[in-house]
C-alpha positions, 0 to 999 in steps of 0.5 A: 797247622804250625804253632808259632809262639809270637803274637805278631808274626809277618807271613810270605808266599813264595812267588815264581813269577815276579810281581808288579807291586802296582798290581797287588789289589787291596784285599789280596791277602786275608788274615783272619783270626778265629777270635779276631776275625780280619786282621788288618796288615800291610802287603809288599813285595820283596822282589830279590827273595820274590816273597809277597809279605803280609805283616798283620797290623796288630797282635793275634789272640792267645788260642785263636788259628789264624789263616792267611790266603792269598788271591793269585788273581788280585796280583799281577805279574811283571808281565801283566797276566794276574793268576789263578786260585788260592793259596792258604796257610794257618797256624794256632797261636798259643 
């Protein structure tokens, strides 16, 4: 439900496990715009603040919402067990 005022803006999720970034599948993050619809991006893992971060591929609309989910059981842990669920976030774009 947050506003953010730039028109390209990188997305993390906190992670409590650490991630093997050879077990992120492709399609573990969605962003989709509600003008844009998906919204390309690059995932990685930043392992020292464990934040999997999704950085868009191009600038969100002006007035579009944008949500952000991420599939727990497209990602593996370190120890090879992938998780369960969605995690979600979104934020209007003025």
């Amino acid at each position: 439900g947050s506003v953010v005022a730039a028109r390209r803006v990188a997305v993390s999720f906190f992670l409590t496990a650490p991630i093997d970034p050879s077990g992120i599948e492709p399609g573990a993050v969605l962003a989709v715009g509600s003008l844009s619809g998906e919204i390309p991006g690059d995932v990685e893992w930043m392992p020292d603040e464990r934040l999997l971060r999704f950085r868009p591929q191009q600038d969100f609309r002006p007035g579009e919402t944008v949500t952000v989910t991420l599939d727990l059981g497209a990602v593996e842990s370190a120890g090879g067990r992938s998780g369960s669920g969605r995690a979600s976030t979104s934020f209007r774009v003025p």
